[in-house]
C-alpha positions in Angstrom: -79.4 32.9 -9.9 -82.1 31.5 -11.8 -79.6 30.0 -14.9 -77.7 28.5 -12.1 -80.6 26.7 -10.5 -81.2 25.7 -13.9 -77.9 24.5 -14.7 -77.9 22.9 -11.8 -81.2 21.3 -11.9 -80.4 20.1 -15.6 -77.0 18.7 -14.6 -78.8 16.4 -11.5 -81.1 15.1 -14.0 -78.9 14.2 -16.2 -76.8 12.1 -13.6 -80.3 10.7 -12.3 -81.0 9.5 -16.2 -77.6 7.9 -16.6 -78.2 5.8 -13.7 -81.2 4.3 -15.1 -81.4 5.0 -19.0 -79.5 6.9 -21.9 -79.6 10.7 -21.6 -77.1 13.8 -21.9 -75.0 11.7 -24.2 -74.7 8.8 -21.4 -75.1 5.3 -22.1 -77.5 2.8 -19.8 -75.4 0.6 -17.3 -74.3 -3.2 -18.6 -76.3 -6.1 -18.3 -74.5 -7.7 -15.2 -74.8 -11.5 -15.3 -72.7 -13.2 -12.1 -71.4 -16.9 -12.2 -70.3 -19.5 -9.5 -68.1 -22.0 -10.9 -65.8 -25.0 -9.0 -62.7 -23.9 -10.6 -59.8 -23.7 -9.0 -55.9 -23.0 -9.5 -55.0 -22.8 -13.4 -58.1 -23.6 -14.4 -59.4 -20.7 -12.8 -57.2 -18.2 -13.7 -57.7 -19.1 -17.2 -61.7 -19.1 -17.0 -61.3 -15.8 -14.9 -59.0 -14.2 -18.2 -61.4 -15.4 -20.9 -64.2 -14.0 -18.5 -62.1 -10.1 -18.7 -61.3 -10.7 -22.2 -65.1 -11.0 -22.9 -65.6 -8.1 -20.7 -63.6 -6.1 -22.9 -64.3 -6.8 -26.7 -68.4 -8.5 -27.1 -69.3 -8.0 -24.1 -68.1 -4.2 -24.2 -69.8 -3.7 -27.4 -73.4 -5.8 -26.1 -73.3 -3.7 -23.1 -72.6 -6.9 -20.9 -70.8 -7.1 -17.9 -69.6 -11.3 -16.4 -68.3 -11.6 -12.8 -67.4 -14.9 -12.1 -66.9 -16.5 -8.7 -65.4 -20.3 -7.3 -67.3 -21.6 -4.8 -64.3 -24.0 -3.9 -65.0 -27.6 -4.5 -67.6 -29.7 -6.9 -69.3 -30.4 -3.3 -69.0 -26.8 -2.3 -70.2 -25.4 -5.5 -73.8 -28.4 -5.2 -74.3 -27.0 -1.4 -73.8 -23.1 -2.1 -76.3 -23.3 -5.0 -79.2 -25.7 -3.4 -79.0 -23.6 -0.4 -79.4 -20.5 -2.1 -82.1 -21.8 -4.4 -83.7 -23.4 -1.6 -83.9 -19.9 0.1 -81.8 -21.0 3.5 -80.8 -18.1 5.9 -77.5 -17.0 5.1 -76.9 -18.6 1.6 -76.5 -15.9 -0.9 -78.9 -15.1 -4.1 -78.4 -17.2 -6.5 -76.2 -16.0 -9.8 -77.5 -15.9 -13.2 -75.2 -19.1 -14.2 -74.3 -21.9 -11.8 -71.9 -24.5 -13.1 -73.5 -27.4 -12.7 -73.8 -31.6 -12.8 -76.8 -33.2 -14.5 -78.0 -34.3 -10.7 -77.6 -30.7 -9.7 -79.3 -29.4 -12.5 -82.5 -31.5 -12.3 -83.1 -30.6 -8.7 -82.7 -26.7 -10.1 -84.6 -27.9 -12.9 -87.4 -29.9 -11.0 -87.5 -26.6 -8.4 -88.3 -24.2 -12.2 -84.9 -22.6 -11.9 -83.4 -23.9 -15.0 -83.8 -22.1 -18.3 -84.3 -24.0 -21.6 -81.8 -22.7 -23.6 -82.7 -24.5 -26.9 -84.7 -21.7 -28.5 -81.8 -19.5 -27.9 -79.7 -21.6 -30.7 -80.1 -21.8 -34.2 -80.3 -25.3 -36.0 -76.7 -24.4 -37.3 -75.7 -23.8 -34.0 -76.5 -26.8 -32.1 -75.0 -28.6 -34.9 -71.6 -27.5 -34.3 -71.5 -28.9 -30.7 -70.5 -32.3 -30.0 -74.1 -34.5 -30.0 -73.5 -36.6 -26.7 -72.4 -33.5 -24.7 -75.6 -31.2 -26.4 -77.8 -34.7 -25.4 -76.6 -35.0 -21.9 -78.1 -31.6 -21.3 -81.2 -32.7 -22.4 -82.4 -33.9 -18.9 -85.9 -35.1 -20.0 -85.2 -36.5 -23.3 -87.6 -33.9 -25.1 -85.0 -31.6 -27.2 -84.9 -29.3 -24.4 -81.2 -27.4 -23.1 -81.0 -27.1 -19.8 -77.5 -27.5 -19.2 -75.1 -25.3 -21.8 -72.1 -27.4 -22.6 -68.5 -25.6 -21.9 -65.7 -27.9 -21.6 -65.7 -31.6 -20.7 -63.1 -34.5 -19.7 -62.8 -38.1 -19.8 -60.6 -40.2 -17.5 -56.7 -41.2 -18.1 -54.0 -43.2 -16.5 -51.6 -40.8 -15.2 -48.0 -42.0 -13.9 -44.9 -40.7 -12.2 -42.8 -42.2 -15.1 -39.5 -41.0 -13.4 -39.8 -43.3 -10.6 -41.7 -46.2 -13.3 -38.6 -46.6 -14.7 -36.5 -48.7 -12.6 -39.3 -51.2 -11.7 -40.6 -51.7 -15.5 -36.5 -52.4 -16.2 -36.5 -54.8 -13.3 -39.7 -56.1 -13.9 -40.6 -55.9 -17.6 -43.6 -54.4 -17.0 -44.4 -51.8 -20.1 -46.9 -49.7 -20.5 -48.7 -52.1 -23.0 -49.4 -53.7 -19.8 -51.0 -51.0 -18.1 -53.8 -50.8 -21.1 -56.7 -53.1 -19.5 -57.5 -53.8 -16.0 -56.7 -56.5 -15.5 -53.3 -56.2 -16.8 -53.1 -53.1 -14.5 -53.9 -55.2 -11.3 -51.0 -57.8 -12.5 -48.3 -54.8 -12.6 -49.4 -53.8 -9.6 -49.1 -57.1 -8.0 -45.6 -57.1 -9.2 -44.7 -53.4 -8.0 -46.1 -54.5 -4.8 -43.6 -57.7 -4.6 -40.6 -55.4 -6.1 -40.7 -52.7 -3.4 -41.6 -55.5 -0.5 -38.2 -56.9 -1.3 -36.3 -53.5 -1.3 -36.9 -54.1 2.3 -35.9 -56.2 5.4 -39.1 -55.9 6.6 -42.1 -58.8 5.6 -45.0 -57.1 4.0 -44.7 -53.8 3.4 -44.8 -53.3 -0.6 -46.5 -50.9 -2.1 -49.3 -49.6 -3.9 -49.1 -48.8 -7.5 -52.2 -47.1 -8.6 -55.5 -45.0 -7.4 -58.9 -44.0 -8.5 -59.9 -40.8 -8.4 -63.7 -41.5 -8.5 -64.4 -45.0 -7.8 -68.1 -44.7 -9.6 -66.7 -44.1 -12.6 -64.9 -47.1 -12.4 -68.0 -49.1 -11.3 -70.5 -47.3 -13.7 -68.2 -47.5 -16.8 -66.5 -50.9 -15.8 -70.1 -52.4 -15.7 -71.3 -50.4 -19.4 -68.2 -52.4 -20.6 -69.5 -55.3 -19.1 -72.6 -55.3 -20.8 -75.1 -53.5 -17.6 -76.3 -50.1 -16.8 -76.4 -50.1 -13.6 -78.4 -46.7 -13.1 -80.5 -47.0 -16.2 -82.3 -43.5 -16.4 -84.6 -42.4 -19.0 -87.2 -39.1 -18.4 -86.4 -38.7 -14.9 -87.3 -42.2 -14.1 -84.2 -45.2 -12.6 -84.6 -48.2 -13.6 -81.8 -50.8 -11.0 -79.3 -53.3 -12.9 -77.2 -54.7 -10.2 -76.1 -57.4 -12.3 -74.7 -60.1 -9.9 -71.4 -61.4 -12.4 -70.8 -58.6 -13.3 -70.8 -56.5 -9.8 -68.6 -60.0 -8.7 -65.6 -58.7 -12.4 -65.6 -55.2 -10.7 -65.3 -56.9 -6.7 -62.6 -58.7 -8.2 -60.8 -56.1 -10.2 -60.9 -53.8 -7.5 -61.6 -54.9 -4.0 -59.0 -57.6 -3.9 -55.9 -55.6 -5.2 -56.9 -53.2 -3.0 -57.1 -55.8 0.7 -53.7 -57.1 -0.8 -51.8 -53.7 -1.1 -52.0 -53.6 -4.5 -53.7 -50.3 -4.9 -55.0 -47.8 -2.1 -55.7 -44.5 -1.6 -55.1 -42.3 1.6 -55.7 -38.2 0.3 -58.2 -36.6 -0.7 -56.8 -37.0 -4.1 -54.9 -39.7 -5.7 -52.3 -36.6 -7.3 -52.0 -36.1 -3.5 -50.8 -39.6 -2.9 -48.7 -39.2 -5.7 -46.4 -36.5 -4.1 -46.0 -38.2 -0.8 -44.9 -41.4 -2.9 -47.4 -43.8 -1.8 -48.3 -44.0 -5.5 -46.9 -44.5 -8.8 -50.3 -44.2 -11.2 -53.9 -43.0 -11.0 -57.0 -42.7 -12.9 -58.5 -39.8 -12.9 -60.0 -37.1 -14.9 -58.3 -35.4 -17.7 -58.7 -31.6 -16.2 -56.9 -33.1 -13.5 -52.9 -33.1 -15.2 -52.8 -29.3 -14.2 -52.5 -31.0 -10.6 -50.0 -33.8 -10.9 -47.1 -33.1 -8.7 -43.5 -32.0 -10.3 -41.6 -33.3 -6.9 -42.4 -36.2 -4.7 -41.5 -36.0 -1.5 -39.1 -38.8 0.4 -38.8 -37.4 3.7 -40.0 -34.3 5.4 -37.3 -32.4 4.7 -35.8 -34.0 0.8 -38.0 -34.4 -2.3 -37.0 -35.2 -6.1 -38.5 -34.1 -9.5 -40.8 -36.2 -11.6 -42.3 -36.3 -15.0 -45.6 -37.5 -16.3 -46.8 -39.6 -18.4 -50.4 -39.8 -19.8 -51.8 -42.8 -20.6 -55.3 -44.2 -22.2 -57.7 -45.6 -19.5 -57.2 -49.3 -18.7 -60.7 -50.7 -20.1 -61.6 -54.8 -18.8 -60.0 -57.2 -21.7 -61.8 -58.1 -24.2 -64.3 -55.5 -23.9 -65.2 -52.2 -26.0 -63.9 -49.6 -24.2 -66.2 -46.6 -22.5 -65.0 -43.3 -21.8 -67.1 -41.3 -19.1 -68.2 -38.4 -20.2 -67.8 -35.5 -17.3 -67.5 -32.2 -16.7 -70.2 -29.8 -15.7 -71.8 -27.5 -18.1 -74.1 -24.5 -17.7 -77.3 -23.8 -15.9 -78.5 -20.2 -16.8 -81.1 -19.2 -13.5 -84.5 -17.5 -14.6 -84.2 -14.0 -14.8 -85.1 -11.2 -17.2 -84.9 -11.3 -20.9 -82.0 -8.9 -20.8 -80.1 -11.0 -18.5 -80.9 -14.6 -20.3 -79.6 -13.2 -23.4 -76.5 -12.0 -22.1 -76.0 -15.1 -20.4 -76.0 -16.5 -23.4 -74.3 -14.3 -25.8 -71.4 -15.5 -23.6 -72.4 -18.9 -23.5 -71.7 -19.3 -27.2 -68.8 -16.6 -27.1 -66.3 -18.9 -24.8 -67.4 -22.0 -26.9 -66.4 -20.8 -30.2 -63.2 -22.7 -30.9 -60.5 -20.2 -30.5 -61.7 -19.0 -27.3 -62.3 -22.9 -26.2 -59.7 -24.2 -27.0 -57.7 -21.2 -24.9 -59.3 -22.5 -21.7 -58.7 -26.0 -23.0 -55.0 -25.7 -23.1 -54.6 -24.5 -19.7 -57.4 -26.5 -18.2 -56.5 -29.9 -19.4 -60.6 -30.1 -20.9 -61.7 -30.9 -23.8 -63.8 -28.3 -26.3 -67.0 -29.2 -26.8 -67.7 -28.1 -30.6 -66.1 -30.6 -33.5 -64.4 -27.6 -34.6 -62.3 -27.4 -32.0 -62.3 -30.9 -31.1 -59.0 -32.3 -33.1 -55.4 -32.4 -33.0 -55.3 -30.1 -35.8 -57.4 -27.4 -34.6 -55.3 -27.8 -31.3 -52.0 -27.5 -33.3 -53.1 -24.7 -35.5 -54.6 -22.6 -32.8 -51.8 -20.5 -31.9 -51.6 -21.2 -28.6 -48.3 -22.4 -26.5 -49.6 -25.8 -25.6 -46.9 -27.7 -22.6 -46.2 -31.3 -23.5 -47.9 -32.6 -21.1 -51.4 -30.7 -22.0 -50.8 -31.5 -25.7 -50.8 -35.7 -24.4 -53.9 -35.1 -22.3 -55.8 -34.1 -25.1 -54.7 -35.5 -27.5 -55.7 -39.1 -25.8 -59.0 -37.7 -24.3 -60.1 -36.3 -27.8 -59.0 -40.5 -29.2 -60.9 -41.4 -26.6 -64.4 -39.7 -28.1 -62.8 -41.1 -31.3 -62.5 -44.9 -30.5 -65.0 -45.1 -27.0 -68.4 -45.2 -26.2 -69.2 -42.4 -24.1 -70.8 -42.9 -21.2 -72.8 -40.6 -18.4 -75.3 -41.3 -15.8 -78.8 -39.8 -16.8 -80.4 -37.5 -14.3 -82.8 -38.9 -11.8 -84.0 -37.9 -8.4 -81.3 -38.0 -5.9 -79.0 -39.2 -8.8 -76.3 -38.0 -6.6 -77.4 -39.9 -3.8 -77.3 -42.6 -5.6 -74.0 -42.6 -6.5 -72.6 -41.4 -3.5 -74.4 -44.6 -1.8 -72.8 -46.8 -4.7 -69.3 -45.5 -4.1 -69.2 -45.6 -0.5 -70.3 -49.0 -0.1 -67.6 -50.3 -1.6 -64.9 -47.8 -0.7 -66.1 -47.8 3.3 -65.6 -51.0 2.9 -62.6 -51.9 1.4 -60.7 -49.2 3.3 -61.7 -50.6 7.0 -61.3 -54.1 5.8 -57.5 -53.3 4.4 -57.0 -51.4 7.7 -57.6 -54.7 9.7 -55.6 -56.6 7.4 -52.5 -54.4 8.2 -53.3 -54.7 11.8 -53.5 -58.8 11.4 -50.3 -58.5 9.4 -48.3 -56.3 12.3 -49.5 -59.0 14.8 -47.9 -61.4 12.9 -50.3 -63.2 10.8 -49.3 -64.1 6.9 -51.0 -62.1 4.2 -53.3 -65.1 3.8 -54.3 -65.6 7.4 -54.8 -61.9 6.8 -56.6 -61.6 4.1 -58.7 -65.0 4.1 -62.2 -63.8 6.0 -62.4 -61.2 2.9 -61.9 -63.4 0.3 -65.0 -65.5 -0.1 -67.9 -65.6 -1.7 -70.4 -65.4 1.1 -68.2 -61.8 1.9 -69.2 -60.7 -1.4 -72.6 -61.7 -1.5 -72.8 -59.9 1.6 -72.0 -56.7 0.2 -74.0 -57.5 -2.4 -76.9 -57.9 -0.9 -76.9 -54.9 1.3 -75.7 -52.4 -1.8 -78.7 -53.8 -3.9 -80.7 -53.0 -0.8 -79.9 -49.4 -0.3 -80.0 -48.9 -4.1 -82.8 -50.0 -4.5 -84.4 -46.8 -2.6 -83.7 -44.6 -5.4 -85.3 -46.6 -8.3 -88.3 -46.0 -9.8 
């Protein structure tokens, strides 16, 4: 009786050890790290597969165990994690990695829940990532990491060539054209008279392009034109609300937009692009996973479409900027053991062959000059789609021949830009909406349009943007 108590005794021990520490042959448990990410669709499945392929080769022989969560959209992602770092009843604990925006990241980083990963890299190491994307994660400008670089993107002009066709042969419009703003806004005015005459009824053209995020636009169309509008440097914002050149962008984008040259109705331009209401849209490069194969004509017919990818129309006569986007990594204090596995796989799913796997799939670029070329792409291996082989193929020219561009973090960057954004896309969108109503009451598109189209209605909106922005300088 007494062996077996012994036995027994020995045997509960031995199960108590394992749960805690090595004993009785037993490895300790994995480090668990957890991440929320905004991935969705392909892009997700493809992180979620590199995350199990970890799992099972490093990360089984570091005794490290990822779990990776979405938290839905970029806005979702922002609110679950401020929430949850802000301590807010009901939000969850926050994960070892967030993926995460500059703007985000100072908050997390201003709040001492950001973890400078810099002396976690060798020299060599940081060497091998692209500068500008190591640099933007340098929120304070003093050689710190606080936001890991993974995968980024640029903006492209995508286009439903299939239905292009017809009106560049009847119009002559090519996609030379399409290659600056303002020659974009011209083939647009054009598509807009083309499909107005395919009907009896007066007025009722259509759109031929989108923005996916109108900051970008405004941001990058004024570094083109010579201002930074949110000019950041060590936390501090520093206004330009240059006056001519705010008065290029009105004109480039405002205007096409009251005369039906461009719009945008869904939440995303790819959305307007399957109902038909568009032909072309810029938008991000991560975004091609999510252009539309059929467009639909009716609510019951549709017909197939191919894409086309294009470089982002830049103003004439200007060097072009690229944005720079795409969130990176914020690793969350916690213990040594868990910083370190965060980033053991940090630098795992960056080294090329594993980046450019999500890269292909995702439609973002790699972030290492490694992996950043056509031939590393084309040697990898991988089964690349047409399409993805286009996207980044142009977004890698673009960090070839562009200067990059991202907004530097500041208080309420975010804020900031929202306020920038909405000013002009409230705007534009209530103003078109009255035009339409002026036009179905039987007004011409001037007598329409004319109370929009002055000077002392721009300097109006001037005036009150410069106003609210002003709030967030320094």
């Amino acid at each position: 009786m007494k062996r077996i108590l012994r036995s027994a005794v020995s045997l509960l021990l031995c199960a108590a050890v394992a749960l805690g520490g090595t004993a009785c042959g037993r490895s300790k448990l994995p480090t668990t790290i957890t991440i929320w990410t905004y991935y969705n669709g392909d892009q997700l499945e493809c992180f979620n597969q590199l995350v199990e392929q970890f799992n099972s080769t490093v990360g089984k022989e570091k005794n490290i165990r990822v779990e990776s969560s979405s938290q839905g959209s970029v806005n979702d992602l922002e609110t679950s994690v401020l929430a949850a770092a802000e301590g807010k009843v009901g939000a969850e604990k926050l994960p070892n990695i967030v993926s995460s925006y500059a703007d985000t990241a100072f908050t997390l980083d201003q709040m001492g829940l950001a973890v400078d990963l810099s002396p976690y890299l060798t020299e060599k190491e940081k060497s091998a990532y692209i500068a500008g994307f190591l640099e933007e994660g340098d929120l304070m400008n003093n050689g710190e990491l606080k936001v890991f670089p993974i995968a980024k993107s640029t903006e492209l002009l995508y286009l439903n060539v299939t239905d292009f066709v017809p009106f560049a042969e009847a119009t002559g419009v090519t996609y030379a054209d399409l290659s600056t703003v303002e020659g974009l806004n011209e083939a647009a005015h054009k598509y807009y008279d083309w499909t107005d005459a395919q009907t009896a009824a007066p007025n009722d053209g259509k759109a031929l392009y989108g923005r996916d995020a109108l900051t970008n636009y405004l941001l990058c169309g004024a570094q083109e034109l010579g201002t930074t509008i949110f000019d950041a440097e060590n936390g501090v914002m520093t206004l330009h609300f240059d006056k001519p050149t705010l008065r290029k962008l009105w004109d480039n984008y405002y205007v096409p937009y009251i005369k039906g040259w461009c719009s945008a109705s869904g939440k995303f331009r790819s959305d307007d692009i399957k109902i038909g209401s568009l032909l072309a849209y810029v938008g991000s490069s991560s975004s091609a996973s999510f252009f539309p194969t059929q467009v639909l004509t009716s609510d019951t017919e549709s017909h197939g479409i191919e894409m086309a990818a294009l470089p982002c129309p830049s103003f004439a006569g200007c060097e072009p900027v690229a944005v720079q986007q795409g969130a990176g990594m914020v690793v969350i204090p916690g213990t040594e053991d868990e910083i370190s596995a965060c980033v053991a796989f940090l630098k795992w799913f960056t080294q090329p062959e594993n980046n450019l796997q999500f890269s292909v799939q995702s439609g973002y670029m790699p972030v290492t000059y490694a992996a950043n070329s056509i031939s590393a792409l084309e040697n990898s291996g991988l089964t690349v789609s047409e399409s993805i082989h286009k996207v980044l193929s142009l977004s890698i020219d673009a960090i070839d021949r562009s200067k990059l561009y991202t907004t530097h973090a500041f208080p309420d960057a975010l804020r900031a830009r929202n306020t920038l954004q909405y000013a002009l896309e409230d705007l534009v969108t209530a103003d078109r909406s009255t035009v339409l109503e002026r036009l179905a009451a039987g007004q011409t598109p001037e007598e329409a349009e004319a109370e929009f189209l002055t000077d002392a209605y721009f300097d109006a909106w001037y005036d009150q943007t410069l106003a609210a922005l002003s709030a967030f300088a320094g």
